[in-house]
TORNUZA-920309 format. One record per residue: residue number from 1; x, z, y of N, C-alpha, C in turn. Coordinates in steps of 0.05 Angstrom, whole numbers, plus 5000, padded with zeros to 4 digits. Layout:
<nodes>
seq | n.c1 | n.c3 | n.c2 | ca.c1 | ca.c3 | ca.c2 | c.c1 | c.c3 | c.c2
NUM | X | Z | Y | X | Z | Y | X | Z | Y
...
</nodes>
This chain:
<nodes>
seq | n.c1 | n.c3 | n.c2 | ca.c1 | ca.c3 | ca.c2 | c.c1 | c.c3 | c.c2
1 | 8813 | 0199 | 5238 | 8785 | 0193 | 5237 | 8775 | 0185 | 5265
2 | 8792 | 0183 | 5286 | 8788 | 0172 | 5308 | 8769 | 0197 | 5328
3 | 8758 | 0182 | 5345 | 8741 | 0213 | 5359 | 8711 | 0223 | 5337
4 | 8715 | 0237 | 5317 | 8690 | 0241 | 5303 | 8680 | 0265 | 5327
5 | 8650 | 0257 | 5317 | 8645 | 0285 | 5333 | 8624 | 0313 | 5310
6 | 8635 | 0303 | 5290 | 8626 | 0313 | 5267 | 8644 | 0309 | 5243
7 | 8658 | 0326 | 5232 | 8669 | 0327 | 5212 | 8662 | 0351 | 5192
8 | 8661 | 0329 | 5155 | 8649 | 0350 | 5138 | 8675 | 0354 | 5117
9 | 8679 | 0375 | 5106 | 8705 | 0368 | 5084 | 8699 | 0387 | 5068
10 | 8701 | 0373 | 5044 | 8695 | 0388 | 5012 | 8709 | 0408 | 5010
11 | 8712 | 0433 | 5006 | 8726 | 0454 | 5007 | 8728 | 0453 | 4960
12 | 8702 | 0441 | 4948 | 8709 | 0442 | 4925 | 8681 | 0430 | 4912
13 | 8684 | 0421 | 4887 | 8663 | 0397 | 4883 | 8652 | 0412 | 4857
14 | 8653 | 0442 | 4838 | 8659 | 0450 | 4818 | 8633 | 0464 | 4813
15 | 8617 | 0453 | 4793 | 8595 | 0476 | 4778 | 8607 | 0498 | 4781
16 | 8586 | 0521 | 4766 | 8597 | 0541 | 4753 | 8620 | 0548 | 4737
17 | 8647 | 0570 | 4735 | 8665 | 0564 | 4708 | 8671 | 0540 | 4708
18 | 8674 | 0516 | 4735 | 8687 | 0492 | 4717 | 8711 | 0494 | 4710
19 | 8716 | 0483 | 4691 | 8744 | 0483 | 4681 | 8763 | 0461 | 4694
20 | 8753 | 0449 | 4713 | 8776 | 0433 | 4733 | 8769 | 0432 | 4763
21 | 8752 | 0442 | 4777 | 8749 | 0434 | 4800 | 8748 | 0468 | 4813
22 | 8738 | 0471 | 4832 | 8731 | 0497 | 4852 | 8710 | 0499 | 4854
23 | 8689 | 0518 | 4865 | 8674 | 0529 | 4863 | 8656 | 0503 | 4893
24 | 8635 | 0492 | 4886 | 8626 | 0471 | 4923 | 8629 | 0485 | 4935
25 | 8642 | 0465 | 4956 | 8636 | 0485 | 4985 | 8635 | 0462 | 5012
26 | 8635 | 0467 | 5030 | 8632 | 0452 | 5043 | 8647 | 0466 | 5075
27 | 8661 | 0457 | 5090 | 8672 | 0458 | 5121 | 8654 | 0442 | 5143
28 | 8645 | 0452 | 5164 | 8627 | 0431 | 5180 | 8644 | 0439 | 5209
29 | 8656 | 0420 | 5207 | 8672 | 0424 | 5238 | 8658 | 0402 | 5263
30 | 8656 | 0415 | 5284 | 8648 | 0401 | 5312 | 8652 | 0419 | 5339
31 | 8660 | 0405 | 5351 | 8670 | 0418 | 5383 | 8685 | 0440 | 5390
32 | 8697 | 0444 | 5367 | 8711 | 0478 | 5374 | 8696 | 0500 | 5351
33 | 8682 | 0494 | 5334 | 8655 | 0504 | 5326 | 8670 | 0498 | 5288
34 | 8668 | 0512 | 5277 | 8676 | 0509 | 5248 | 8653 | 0530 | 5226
35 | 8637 | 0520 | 5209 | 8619 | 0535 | 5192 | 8631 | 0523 | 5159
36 | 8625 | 0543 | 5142 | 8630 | 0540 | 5120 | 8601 | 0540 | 5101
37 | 8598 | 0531 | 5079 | 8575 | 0523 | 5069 | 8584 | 0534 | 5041
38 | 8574 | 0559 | 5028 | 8584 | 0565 | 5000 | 8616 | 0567 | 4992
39 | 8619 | 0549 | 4958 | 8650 | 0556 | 4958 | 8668 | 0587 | 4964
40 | 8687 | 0595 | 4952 | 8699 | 0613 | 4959 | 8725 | 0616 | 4971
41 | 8728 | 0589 | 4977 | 8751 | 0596 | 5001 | 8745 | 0576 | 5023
42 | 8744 | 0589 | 5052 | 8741 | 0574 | 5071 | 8760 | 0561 | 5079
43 | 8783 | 0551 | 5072 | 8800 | 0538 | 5075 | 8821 | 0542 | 5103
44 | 8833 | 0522 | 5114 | 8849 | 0530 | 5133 | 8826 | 0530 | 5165
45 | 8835 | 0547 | 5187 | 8826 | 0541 | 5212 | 8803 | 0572 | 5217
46 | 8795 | 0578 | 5239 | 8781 | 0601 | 5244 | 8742 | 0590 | 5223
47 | 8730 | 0618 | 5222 | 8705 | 0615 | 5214 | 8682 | 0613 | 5232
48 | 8663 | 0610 | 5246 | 8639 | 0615 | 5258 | 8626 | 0631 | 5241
49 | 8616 | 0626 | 5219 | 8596 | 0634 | 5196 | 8600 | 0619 | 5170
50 | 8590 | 0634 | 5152 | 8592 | 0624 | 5126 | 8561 | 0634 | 5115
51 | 8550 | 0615 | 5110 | 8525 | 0597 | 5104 | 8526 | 0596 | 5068
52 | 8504 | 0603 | 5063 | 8498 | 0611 | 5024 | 8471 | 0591 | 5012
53 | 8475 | 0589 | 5002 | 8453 | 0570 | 4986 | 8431 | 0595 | 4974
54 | 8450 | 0609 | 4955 | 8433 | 0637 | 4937 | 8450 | 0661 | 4942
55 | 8434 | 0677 | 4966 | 8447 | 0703 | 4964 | 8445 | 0718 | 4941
56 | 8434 | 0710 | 4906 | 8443 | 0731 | 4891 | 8460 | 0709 | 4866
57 | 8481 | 0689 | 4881 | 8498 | 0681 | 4871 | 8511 | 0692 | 4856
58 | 8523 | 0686 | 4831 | 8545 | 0699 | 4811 | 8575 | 0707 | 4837
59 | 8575 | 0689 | 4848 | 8602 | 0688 | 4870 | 8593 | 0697 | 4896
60 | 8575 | 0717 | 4890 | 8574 | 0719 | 4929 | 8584 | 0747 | 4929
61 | 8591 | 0763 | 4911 | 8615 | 0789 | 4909 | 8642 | 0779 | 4923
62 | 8652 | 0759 | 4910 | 8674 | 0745 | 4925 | 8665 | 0720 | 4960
63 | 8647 | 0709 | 4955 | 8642 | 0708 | 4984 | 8644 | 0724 | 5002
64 | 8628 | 0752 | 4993 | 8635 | 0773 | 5022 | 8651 | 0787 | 5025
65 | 8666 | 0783 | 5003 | 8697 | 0799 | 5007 | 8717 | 0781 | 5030
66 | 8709 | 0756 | 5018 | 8725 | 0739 | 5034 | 8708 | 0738 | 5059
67 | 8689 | 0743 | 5072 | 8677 | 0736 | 5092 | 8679 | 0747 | 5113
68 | 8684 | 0780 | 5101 | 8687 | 0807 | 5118 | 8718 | 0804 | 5128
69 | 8733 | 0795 | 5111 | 8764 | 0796 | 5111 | 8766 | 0773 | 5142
70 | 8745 | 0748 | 5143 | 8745 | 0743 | 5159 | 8731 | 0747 | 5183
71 | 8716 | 0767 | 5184 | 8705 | 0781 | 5208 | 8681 | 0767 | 5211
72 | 8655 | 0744 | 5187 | 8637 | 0740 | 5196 | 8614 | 0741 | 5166
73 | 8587 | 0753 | 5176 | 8577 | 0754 | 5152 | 8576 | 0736 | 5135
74 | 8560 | 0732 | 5116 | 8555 | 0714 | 5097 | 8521 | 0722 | 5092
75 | 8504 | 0697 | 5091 | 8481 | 0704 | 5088 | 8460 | 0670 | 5087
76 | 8443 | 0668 | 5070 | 8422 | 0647 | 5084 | 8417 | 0644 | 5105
77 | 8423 | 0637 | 5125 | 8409 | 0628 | 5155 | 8419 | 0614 | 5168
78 | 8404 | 0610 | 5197 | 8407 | 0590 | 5214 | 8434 | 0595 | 5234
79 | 8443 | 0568 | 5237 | 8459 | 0567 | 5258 | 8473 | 0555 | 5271
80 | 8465 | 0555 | 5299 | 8467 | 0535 | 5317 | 8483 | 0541 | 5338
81 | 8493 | 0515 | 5348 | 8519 | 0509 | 5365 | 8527 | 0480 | 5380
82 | 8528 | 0483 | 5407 | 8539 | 0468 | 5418 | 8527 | 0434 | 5405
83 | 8500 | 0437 | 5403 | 8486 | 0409 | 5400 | 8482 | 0401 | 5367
84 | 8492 | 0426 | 5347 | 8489 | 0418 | 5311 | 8468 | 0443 | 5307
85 | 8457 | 0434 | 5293 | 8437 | 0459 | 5284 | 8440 | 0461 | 5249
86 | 8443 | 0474 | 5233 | 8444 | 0479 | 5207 | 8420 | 0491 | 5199
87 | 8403 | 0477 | 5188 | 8385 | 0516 | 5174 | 8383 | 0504 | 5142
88 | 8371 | 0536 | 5135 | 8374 | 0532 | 5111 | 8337 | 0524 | 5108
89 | 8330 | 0503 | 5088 | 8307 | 0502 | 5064 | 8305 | 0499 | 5043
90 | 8281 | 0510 | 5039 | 8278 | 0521 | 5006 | 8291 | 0497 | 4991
91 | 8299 | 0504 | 4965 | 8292 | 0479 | 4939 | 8285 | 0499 | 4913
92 | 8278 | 0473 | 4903 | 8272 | 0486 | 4870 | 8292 | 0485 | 4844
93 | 8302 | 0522 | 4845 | 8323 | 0515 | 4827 | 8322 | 0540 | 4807
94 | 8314 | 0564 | 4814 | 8311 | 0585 | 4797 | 8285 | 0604 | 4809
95 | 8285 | 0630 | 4806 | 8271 | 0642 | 4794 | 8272 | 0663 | 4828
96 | 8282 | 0660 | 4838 | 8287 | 0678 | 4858 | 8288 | 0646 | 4893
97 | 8284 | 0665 | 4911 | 8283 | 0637 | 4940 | 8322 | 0633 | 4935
98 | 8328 | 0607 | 4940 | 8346 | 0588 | 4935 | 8344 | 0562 | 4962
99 | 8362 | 0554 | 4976 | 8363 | 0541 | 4986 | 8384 | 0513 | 4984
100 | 8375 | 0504 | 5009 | 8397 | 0475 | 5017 | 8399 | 0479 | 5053
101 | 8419 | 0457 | 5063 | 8419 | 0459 | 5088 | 8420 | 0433 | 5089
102 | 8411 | 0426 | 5118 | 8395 | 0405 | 5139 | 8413 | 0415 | 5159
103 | 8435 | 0388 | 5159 | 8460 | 0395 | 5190 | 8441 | 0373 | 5206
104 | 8433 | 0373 | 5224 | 8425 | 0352 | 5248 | 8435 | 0355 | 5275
105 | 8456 | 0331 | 5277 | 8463 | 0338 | 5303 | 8456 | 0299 | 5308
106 | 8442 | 0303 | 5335 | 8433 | 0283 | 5353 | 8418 | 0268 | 5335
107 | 8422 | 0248 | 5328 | 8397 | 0226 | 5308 | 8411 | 0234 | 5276
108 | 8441 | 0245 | 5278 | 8436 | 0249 | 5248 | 8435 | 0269 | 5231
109 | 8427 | 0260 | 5212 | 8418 | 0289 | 5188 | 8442 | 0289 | 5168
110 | 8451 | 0313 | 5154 | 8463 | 0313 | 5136 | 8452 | 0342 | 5114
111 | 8452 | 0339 | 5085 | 8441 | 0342 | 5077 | 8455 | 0366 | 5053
112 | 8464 | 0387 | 5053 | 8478 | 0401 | 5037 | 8465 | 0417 | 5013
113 | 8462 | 0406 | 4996 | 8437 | 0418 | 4974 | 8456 | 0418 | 4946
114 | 8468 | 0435 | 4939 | 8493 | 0435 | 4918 | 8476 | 0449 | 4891
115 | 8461 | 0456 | 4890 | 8442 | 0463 | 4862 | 8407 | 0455 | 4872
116 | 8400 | 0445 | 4850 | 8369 | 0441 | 4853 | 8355 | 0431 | 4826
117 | 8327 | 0437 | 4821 | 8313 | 0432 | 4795 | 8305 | 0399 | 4801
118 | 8291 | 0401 | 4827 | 8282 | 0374 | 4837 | 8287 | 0369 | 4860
119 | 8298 | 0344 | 4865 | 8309 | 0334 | 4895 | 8296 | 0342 | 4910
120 | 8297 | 0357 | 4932 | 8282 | 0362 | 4960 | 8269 | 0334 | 4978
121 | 8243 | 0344 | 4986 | 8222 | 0322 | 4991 | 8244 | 0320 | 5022
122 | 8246 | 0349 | 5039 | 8255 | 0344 | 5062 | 8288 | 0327 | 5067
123 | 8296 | 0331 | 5042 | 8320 | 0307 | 5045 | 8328 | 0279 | 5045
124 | 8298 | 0274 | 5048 | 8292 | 0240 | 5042 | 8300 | 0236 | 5069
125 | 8306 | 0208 | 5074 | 8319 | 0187 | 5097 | 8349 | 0198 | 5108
126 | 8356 | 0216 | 5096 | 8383 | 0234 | 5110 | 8409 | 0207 | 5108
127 | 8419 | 0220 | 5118 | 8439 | 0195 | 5131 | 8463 | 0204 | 5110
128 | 8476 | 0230 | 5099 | 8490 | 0237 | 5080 | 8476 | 0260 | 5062
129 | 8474 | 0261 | 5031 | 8473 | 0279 | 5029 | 8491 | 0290 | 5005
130 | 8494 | 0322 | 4999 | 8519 | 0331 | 4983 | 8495 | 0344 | 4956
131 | 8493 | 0328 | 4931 | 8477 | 0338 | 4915 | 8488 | 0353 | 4892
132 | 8471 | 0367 | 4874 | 8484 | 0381 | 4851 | 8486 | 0346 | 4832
133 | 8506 | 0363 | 4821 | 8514 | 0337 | 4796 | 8519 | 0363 | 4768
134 | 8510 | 0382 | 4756 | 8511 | 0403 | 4734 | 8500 | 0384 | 4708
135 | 8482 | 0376 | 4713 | 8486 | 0356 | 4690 | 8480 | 0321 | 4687
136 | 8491 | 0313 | 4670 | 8497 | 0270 | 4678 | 8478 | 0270 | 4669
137 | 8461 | 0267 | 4644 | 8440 | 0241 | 4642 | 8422 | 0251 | 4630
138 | 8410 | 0282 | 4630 | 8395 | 0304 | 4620 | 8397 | 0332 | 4634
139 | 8374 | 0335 | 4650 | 8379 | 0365 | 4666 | 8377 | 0382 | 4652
140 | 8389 | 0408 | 4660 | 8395 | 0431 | 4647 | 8369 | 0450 | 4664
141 | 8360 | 0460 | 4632 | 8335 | 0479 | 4648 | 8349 | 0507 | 4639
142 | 8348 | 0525 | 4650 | 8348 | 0550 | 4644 | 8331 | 0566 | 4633
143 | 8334 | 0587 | 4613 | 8324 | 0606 | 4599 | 8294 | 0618 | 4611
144 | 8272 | 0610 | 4593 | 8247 | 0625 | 4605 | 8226 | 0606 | 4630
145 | 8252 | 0572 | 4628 | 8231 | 0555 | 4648 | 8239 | 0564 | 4676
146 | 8254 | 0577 | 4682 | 8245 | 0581 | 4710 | 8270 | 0568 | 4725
147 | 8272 | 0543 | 4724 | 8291 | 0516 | 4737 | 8312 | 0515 | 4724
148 | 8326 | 0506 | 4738 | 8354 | 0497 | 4720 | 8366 | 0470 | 4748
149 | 8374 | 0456 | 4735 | 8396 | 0435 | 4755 | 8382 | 0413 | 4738
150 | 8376 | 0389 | 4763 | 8363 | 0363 | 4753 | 8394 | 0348 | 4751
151 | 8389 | 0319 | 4734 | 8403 | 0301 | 4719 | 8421 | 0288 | 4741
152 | 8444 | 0282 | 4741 | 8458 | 0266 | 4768 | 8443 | 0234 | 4759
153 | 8438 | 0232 | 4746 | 8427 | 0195 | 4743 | 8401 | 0199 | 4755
154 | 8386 | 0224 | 4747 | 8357 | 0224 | 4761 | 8361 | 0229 | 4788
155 | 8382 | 0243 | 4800 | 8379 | 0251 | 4819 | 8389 | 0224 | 4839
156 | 8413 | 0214 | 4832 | 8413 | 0188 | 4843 | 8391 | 0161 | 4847
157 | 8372 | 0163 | 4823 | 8352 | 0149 | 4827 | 8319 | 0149 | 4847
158 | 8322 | 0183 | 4849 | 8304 | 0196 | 4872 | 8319 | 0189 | 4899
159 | 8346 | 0192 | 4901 | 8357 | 0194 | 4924 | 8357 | 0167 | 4938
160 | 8352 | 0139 | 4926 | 8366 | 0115 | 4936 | 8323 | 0116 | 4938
161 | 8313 | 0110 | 4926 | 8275 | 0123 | 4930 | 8267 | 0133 | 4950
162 | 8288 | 0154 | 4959 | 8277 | 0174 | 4983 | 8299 | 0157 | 5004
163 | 8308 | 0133 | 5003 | 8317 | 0124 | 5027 | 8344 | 0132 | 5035
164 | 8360 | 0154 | 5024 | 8382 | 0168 | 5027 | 8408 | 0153 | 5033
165 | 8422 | 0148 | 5047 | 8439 | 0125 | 5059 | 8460 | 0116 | 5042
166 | 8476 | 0156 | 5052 | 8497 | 0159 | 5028 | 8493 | 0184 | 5011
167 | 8496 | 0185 | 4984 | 8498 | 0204 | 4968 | 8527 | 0215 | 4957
168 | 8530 | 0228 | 4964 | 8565 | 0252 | 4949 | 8546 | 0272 | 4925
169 | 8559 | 0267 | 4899 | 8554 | 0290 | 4891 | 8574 | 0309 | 4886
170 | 8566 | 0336 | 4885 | 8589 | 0356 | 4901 | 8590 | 0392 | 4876
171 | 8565 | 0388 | 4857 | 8567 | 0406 | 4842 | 8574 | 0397 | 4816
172 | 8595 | 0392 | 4801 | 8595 | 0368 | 4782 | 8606 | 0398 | 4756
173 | 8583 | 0388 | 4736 | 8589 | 0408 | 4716 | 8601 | 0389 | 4693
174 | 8602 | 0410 | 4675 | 8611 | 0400 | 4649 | 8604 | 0373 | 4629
175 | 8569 | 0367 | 4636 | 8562 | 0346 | 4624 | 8573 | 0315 | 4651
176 | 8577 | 0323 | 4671 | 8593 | 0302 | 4685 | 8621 | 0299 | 4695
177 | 8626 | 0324 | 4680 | 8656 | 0318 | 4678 | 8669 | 0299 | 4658
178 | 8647 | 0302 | 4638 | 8656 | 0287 | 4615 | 8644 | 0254 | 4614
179 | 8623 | 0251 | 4633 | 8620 | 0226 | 4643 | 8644 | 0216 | 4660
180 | 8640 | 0227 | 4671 | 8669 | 0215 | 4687 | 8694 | 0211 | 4672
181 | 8706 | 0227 | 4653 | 8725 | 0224 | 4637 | 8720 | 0203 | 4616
182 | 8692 | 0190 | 4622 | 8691 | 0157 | 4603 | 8691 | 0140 | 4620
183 | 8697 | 0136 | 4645 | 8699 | 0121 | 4668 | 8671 | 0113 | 4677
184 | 8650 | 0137 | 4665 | 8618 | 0140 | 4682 | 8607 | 0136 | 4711
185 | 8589 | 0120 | 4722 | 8596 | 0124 | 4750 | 8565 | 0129 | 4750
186 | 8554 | 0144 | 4771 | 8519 | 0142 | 4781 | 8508 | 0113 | 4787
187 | 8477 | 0104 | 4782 | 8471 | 0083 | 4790 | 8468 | 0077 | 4820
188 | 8471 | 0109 | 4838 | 8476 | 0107 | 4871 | 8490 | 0129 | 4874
189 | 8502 | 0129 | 4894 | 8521 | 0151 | 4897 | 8547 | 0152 | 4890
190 | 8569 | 0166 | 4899 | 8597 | 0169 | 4885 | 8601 | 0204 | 4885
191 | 8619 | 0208 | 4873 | 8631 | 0228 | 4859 | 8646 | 0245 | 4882
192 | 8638 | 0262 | 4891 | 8655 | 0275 | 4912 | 8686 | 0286 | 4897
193 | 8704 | 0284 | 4922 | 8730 | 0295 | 4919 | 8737 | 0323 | 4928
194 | 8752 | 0339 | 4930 | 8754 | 0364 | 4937 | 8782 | 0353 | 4960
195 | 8776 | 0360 | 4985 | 8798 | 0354 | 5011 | 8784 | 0329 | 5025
196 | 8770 | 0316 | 5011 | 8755 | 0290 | 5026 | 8739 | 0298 | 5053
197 | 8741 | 0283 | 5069 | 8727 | 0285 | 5099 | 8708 | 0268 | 5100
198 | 8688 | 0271 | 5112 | 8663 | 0253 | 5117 | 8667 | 0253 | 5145
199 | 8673 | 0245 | 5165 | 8657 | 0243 | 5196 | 8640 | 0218 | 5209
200 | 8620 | 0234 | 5220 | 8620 | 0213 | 5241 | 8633 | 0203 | 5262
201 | 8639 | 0166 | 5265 | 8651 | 0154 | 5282 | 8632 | 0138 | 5289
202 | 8636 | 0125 | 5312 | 8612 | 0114 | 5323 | 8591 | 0102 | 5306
203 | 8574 | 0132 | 5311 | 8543 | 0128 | 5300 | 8547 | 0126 | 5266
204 | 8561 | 0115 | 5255 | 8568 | 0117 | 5225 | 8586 | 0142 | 5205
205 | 8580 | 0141 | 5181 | 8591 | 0163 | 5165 | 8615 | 0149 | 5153
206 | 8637 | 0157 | 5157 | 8667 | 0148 | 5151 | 8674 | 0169 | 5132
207 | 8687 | 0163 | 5108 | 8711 | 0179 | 5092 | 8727 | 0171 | 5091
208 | 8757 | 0193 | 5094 | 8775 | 0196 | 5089 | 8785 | 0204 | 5055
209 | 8808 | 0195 | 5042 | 8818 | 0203 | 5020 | 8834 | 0228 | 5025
210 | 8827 | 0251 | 5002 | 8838 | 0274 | 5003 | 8863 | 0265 | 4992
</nodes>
């Protein structure tokens, strides 16, 4: 990837229970400096922190098992290093506070939001971002109204709207697995891979094939 000075890699691209992928996750490597974003395995290399979208996740029993095992908590919050700042903001997805993260290091933003009801206003103009994909061409609301996961076609069509450069989607459930298995593609955006690298190289967002 040449000198990145930012590198992102899918640790796993998988709704809930998918029946083919891993649980999202995300690696944010820079300068010596390695954070994990969700997902339940941090993959190879030391941890800084491991960074949660919903601390009352179905999987965050196994997050902190694995987290402690690596000597760093697991929790929503901020954190910063050596010129990248991560924090977490709200989105709208259930019934309880739920987040996304905002990586900005120097002019760029990157955008880690792996479940949401409605695309986040603050993720507009981002230079990458990693969206839920739980369902293709009809969002899934949950029991009693209180959110659910918006549509990957809607959400691609807010995202190219809100100016968004590049779009990965990175939570891919059951109704887009089965898009995909008809050779489905989003009207913006592509389909994240699980091992795929994003970095930046001069000033631009490069991927690598897992």
């Amino acid at each position: 990837m040449g000198c990145a000075a930012l590198q992102m890699t899918l640790l796993g691209v998988g709704a809930m229970n998918s029946p083919r992928y891993r649980p999202a996750g995300l690696a944010v490597r820079w300068a010596g400096h390695r954070v994990v974003l969700d997902g339940v395995d941090a993959g190879g290399g030391h941890v800084d922190a491991w960074l949660v979208c919903d601390e009352r996740a179905e999987l965050m029993p196994e997050i902190r098992r694995r987290s402690r095992e690596l000597g760093v908590p697991a929790g929503a919050v901020e954190y910063c290093a050596a010129g990248v700042r991560l924090r977490p903001l709200p989105v709208e997805h259930t019934s309880h506070p739920t987040f996304g993260y905002l990586v900005e290091h120097r002019e760029h933003r990157v955008v880690w939001a792996p479940e949401f009801w409605r695309f986040p206003d603050w993720a507009a103009g981002a230079d990458l971002v990693f969206a839920d994909a739980a369902g293709w061409d009809r969002p899934i609301r949950f029991a009693g109204g209180v959110g659910g996961h918006a549509s990957t076609v809607d959400t691609a069509r807010r995202a190219s709207r809100a100016g968004v450069r590049r779009l990965v989607f990175a939570h891919i459930g059951r109704p887009s697995i089965r898009a995909i298995d008809r050779g489905l593609t989003p009207p913006f955006g592509e389909w994240g891979a699980e091992g795929r690298t994003y970095a930046v190289v001069s000033g631009r967002f490069r991927a690598d094939r897992p």
